[in-house]
C-alpha positions as CSV (number, residue, x, y, z in Angstrom):
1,X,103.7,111.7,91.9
2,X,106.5,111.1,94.4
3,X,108.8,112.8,91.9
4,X,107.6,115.9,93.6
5,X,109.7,115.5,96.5
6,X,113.3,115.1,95.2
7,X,111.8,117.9,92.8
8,X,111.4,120.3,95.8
9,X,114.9,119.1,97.1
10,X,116.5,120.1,94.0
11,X,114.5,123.3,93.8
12,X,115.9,124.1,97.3
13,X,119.1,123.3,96.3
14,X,119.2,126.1,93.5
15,X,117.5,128.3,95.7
16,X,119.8,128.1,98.6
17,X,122.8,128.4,95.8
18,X,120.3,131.8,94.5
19,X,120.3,129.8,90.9
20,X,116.9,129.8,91.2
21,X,114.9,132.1,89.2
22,X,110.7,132.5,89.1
23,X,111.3,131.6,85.2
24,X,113.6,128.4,86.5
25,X,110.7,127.5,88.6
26,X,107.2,127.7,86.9
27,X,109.0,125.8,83.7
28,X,110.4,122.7,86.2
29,X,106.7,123.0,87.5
30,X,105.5,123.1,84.2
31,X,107.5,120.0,83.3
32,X,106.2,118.0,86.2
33,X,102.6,118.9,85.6
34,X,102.9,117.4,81.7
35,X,104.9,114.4,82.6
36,X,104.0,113.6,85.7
37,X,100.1,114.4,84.9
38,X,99.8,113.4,81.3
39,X,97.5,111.1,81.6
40,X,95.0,112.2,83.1
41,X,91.9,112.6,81.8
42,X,89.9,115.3,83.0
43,X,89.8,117.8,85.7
44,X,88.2,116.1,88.5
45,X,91.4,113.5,88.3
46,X,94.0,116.8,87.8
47,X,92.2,117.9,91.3
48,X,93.1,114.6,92.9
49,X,96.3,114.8,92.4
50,X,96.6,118.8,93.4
51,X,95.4,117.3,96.2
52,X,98.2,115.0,96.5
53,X,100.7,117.8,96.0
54,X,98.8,120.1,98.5
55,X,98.9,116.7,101.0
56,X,102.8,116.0,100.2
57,X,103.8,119.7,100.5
58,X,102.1,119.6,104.0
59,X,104.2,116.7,105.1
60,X,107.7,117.8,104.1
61,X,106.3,121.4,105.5
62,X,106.3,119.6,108.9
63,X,109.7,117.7,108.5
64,X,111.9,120.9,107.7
65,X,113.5,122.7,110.6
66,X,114.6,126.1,109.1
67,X,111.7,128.6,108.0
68,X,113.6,129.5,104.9
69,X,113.0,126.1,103.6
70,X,109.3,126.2,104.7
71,X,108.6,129.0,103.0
72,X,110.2,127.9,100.1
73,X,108.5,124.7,99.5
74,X,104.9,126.6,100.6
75,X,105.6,128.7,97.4
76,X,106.4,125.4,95.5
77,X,102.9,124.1,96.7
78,X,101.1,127.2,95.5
79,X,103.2,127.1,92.1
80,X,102.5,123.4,92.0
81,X,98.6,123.5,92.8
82,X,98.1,126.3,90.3
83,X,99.9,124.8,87.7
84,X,97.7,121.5,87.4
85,X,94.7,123.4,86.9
86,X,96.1,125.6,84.3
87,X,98.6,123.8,82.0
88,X,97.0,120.1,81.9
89,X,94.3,120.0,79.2
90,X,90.9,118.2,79.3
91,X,90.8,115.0,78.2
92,X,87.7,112.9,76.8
93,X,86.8,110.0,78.0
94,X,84.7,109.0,75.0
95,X,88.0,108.7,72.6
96,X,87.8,107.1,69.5
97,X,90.6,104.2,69.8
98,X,93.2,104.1,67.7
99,X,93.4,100.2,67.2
100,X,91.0,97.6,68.3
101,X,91.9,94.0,68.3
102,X,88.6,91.3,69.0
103,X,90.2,87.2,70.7
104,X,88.0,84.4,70.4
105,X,88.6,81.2,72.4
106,X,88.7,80.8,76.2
107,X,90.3,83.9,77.8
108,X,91.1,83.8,81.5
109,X,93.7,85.9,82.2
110,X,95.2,89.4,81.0
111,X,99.4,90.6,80.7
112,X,99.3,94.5,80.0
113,X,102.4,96.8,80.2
114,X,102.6,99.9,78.5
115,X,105.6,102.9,79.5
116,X,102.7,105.5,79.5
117,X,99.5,105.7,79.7
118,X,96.3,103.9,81.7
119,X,95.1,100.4,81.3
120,X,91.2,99.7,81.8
121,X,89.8,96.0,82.2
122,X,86.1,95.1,81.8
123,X,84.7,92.2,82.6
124,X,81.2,90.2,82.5
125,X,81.5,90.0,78.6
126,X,80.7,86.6,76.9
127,X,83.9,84.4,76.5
128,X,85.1,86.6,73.5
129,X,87.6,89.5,74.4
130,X,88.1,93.0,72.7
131,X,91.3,95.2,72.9
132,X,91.4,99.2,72.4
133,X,94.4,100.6,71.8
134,X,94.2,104.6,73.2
135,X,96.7,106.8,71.6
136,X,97.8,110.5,72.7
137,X,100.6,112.7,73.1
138,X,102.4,113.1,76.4
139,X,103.6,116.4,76.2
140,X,100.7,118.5,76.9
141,X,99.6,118.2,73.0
142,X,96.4,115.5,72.8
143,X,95.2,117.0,69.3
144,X,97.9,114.9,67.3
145,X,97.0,113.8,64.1
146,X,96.9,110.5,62.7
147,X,100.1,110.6,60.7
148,X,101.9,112.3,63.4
149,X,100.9,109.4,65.8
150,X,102.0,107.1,62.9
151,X,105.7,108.8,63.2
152,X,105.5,108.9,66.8
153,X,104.6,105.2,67.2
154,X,108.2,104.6,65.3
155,X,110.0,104.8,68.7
156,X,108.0,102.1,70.5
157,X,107.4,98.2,70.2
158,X,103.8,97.7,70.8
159,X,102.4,94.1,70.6
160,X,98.4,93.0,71.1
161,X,98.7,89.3,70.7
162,X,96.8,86.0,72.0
163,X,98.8,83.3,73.7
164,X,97.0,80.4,74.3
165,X,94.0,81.8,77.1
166,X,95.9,84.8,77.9
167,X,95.7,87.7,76.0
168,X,99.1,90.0,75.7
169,X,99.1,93.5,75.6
170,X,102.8,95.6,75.5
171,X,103.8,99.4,74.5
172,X,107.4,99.8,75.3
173,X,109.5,102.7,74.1
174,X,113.0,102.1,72.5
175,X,115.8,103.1,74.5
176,X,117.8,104.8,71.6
177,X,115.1,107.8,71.6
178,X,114.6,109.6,74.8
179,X,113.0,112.8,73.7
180,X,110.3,113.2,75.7
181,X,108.7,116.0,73.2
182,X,107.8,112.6,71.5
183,X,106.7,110.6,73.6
184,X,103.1,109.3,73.6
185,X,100.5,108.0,76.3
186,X,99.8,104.5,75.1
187,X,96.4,102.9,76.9
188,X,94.8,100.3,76.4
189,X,91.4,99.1,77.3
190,X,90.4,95.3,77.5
191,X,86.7,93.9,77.5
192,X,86.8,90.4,78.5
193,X,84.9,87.7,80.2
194,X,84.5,87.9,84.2
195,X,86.1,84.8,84.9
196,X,89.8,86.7,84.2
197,X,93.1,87.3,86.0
198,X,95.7,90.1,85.4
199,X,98.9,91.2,86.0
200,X,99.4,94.6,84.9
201,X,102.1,97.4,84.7
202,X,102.0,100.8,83.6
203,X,105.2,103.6,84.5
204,X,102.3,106.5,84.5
205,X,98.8,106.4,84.6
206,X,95.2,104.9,85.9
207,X,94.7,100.9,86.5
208,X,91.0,100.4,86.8
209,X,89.3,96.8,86.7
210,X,85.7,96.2,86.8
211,X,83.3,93.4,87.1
212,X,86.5,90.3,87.4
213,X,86.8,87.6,89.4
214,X,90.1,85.8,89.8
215,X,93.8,87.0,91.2
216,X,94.3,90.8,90.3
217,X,98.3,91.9,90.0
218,X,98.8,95.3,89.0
219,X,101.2,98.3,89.8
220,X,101.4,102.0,88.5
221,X,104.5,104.4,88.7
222,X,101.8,107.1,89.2
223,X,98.2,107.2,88.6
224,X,94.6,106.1,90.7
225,X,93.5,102.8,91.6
226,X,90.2,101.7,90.7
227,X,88.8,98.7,91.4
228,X,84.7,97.6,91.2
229,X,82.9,94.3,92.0
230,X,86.4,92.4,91.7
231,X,85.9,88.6,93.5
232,X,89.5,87.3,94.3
233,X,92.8,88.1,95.5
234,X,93.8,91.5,94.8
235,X,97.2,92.6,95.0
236,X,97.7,96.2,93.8
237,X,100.4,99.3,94.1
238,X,100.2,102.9,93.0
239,X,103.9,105.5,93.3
240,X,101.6,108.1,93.7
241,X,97.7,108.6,93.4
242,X,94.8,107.9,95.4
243,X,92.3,104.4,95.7
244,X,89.3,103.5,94.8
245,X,87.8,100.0,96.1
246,X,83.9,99.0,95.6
247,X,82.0,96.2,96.1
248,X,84.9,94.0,96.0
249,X,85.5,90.9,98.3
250,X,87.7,87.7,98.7
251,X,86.8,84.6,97.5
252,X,89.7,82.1,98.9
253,X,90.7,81.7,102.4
254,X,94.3,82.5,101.4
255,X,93.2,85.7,99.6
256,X,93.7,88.9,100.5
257,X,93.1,92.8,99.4
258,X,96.3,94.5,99.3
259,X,96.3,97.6,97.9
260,X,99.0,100.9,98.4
261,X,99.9,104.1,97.9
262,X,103.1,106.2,98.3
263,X,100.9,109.4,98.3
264,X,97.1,109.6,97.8
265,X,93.6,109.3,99.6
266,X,92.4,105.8,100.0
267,X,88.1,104.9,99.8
268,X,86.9,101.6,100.4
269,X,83.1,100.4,100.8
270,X,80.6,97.9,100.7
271,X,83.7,95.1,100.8
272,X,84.6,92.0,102.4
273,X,87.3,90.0,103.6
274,X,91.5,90.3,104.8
275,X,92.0,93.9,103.5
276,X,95.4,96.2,104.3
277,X,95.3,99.8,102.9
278,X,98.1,101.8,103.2
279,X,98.8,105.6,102.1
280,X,102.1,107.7,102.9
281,X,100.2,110.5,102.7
282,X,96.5,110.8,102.2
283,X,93.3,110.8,104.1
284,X,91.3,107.1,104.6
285,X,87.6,106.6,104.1
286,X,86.4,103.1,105.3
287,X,82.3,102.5,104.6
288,X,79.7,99.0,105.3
289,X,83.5,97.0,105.2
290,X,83.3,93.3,106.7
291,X,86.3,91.7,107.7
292,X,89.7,91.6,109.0
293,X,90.8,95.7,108.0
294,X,94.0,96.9,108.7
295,X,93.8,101.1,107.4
296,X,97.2,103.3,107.8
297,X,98.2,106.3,106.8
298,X,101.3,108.5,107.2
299,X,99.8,111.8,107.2
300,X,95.8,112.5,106.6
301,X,92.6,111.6,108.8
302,X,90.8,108.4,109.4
303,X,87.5,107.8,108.7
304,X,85.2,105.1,109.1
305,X,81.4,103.8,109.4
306,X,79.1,100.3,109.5
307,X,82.5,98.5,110.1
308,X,82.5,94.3,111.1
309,X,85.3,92.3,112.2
310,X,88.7,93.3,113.5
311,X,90.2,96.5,112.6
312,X,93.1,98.3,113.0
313,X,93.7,101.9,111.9
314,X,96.8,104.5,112.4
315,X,97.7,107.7,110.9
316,X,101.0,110.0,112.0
317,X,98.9,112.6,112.0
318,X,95.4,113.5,111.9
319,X,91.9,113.1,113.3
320,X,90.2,108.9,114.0
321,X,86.3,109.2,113.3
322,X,84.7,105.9,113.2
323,X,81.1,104.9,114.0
324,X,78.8,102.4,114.3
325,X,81.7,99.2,114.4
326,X,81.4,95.8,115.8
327,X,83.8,93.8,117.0
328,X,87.5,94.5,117.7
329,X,89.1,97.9,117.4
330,X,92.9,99.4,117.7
331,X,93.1,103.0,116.3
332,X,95.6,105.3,117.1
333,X,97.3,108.3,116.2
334,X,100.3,110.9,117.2
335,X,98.6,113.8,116.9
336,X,94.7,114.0,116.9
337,X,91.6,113.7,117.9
338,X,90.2,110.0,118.5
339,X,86.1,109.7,118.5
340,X,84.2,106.3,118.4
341,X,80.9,104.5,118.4
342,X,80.8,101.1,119.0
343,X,77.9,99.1,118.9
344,X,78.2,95.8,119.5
345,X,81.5,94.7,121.7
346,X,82.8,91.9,120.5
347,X,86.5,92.0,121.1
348,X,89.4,94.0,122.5
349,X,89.0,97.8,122.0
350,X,92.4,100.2,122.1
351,X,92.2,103.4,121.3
352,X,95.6,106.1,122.1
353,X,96.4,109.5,120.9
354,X,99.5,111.2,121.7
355,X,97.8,115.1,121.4
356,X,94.1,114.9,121.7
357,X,90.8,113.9,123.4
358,X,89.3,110.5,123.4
359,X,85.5,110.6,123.0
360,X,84.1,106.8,123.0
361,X,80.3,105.4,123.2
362,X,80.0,101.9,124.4
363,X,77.5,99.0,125.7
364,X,78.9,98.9,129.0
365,X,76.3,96.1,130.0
366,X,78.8,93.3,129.8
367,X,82.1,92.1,131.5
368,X,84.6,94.5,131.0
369,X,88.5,94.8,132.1
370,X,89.3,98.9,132.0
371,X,93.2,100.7,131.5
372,X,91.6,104.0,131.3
373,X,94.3,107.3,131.0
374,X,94.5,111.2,130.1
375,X,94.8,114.4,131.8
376,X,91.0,114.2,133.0
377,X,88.6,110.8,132.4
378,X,84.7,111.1,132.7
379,X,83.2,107.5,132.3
380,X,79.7,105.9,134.5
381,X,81.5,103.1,136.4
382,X,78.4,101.1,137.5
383,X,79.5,97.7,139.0
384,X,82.7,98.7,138.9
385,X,86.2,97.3,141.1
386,X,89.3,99.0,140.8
387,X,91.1,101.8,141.1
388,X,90.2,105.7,140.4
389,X,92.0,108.3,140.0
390,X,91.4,111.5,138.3
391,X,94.1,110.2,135.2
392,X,93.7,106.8,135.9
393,X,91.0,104.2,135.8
394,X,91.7,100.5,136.0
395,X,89.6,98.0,137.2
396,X,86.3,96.0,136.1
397,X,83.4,96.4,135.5
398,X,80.4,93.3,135.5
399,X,83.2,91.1,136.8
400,X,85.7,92.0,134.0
401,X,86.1,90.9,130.6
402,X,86.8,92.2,126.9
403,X,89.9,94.7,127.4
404,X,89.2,98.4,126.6
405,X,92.4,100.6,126.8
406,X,92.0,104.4,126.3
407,X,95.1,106.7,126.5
408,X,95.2,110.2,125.9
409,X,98.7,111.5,126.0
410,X,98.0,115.2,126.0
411,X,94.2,115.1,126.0
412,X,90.8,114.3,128.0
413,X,88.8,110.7,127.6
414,X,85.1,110.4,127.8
415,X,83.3,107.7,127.6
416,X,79.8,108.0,126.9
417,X,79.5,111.7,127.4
């Protein structure tokens, strides 16, 4: 998905040059949406990622300094959005598979890379595994038949092979054949004991792992990341789509949850452990997480609730909402609106916006050491030394303590108002 971009540069480019025609530009929108898109499987996923395109338009939207090129890549966004939903067809996720492969012996890990298409990995199966080999065309035609798959499948090495405990999985175009009105979406699907590690690669589509515990490796070129009761280290990357994490937690004291996204929303609940998160573009959605959390985003809001440990969240632009957290907080933003319930303080607590309000609740029962700032503060200082000022508050209060730092830029700070 972050193909759109240099796809709006160029766009401009022929535009400013007047190359451009409307023609010129619904078929390069057209071409995006089937490559770009091909895999996806229904509509609820194309809406994702008009989603993305809406959230990526936005952004370059606000980096642009001339209002020609805003209103040119605004007409891109509305070409773009209306364009997923029309051209990309429905997909079925009850497809019959066009190979299946069954490994007997001890599997415990799992190699997959395929040049298109998603890769799916089940686990909490006995110590037998199955493959499923998912074959489609990539270029907007899903009805092909079985010989034309058959001629199709010429132009591509594919190999589903058992090496020792690992099982090998690989669909990799020739280079000597680049016509894309060829090309296919090659998936595969893997059921396999729990007790598995991966290390996955796919240039376009969905990575989704269920039920697994063990290290987790895996990166997409553009697609979602779904991950579901995973025990383990888990390392993951996505060029463009949004993440999914559930009921996942480390195992290891040198494991982490790493997971990334060059542009898509992030969602994480009901985990534990080291996590870091990270979107260029996209909202964040944090729920009942435990640990040590560190949530960014480059553009989109943050949200957050029943949070434990030590987190950090950021976004370049958009709102903070968290509630009910324990323990330490830093959440800021450059342009938002910052509001927090904290129920249990149990470490430092910073909270700054460049260009909005502050709006905390707080224990304020215990020692603690305020830096309080914003065009107007409204706080009950009971027991309370230091210094006030109308857009200033620093001092103590119950002898001083755990450090709470509120700055609002360009805004107001209330603490529980």
């Amino acid at each position: 998905m972050n193909s759109l971009c240099p796809l709006a540069d160029s766009l401009f480019c022929l535009e400013k040059s007047r190359s451009l025609t409307m023609s010129l530009l619904k078929n390069m929108v057209h071409y995006l949406c089937l490559h770009v898109l091909s895999d996806c499987k229904n509509r609820k996923e194309i809406q994702v990622h008009a989603t993305f395109i809406r959230q990526t338009a936005s952004l370059r939207y606000k980096q642009t300094t001339t209002m020609k090129r805003n209103q040119f890549l605004l007409t891109l966004l509305s070409a773009g959005t209306i364009a997923l939903t029309s051209f990309a067809p429905d997909r079925n996720d009850d497809q019959t598979p066009y190979q299946t492969k069954t490994f007997s012996g001890n599997i415990k890990a799992v190699r997959a890379e395929t040049s298109g298409g998603s890769l799916t990995i089940e686990g909490g199966t006995d110590m037998n595994a199955k493959v499923e080999m998912y074959v489609r065309g990539n270029n907007g035609n899903s009805n092909l038949d079985k010989a034309e798959i058959q001629e199709r499948l010429k132009d591509y090495d594919i190999s589903i092979v058992q090496e020792g405990s690992t099982i090998v999985a690989t669909a990799k175009r020739r280079n000597n054949n680049n016509d894309w009105k060829r090309s296919l979406s090659i998936g595969f699907k893997f059921y396999t004991p729990r007790n598995v590690s991966t290390d996955l690669r796919t240039s376009g589509g969905s990575i989704s792992l269920a039920r697994l515990t063990g290290p987790q490796k895996f990166r997409t070129s553009g697609g979602s990341l779904n991950m579901s009761d995973i025990n383990g280290d888990i390392n993951g990357q996505t060029s463009g789509g949004s993440i999914h994490l559930d009921r996942c937690k480390i195992t290891g004291t040198s494991d982490r949850i790493d997971l990334q996204t060059s542009g898509g929303s992030i969602e994480a609940k009901s985990s534990s452990g080291t996590m870091r998160l990270h979107t260029s573009g996209g909202s964040i959605r944090l729920t009942d997480l435990r640990g040590t959390i560190d949530a960014q985003t480059s553009g989109g809001s943050v949200n957050g609730s029943d949070i434990e440990g030590d987190l950090k969240a950021g976004t370049s632009g958009g709102s903070v909402r968290l509630a009910n957290v324990s323990g330490s907080i830093d959440a800021s933003t450059s342009a938002g609106s910052v509001d927090v319930s904290i129920t249990k303080l149990d470490g430092p607590v910073r909270l700054v916006t460049s260009a909005g309000n502050i709006n905390v609740k707080m224990p304020l029962n215990k020692g603690i050491s305020l830096n309080l700032s914003g065009n107007r503060i409204k706080i009950p200082l009971n027991n309370f030394s230091g210094d006030t000022e109308k857009d200033h508050i620093k001092g103590t209060l119950n002898g001083g303590g755990v450090a709470v730092t509120l700055s609002a830029n360009s805004g107001n700070v209330y603490v529980n108002q």
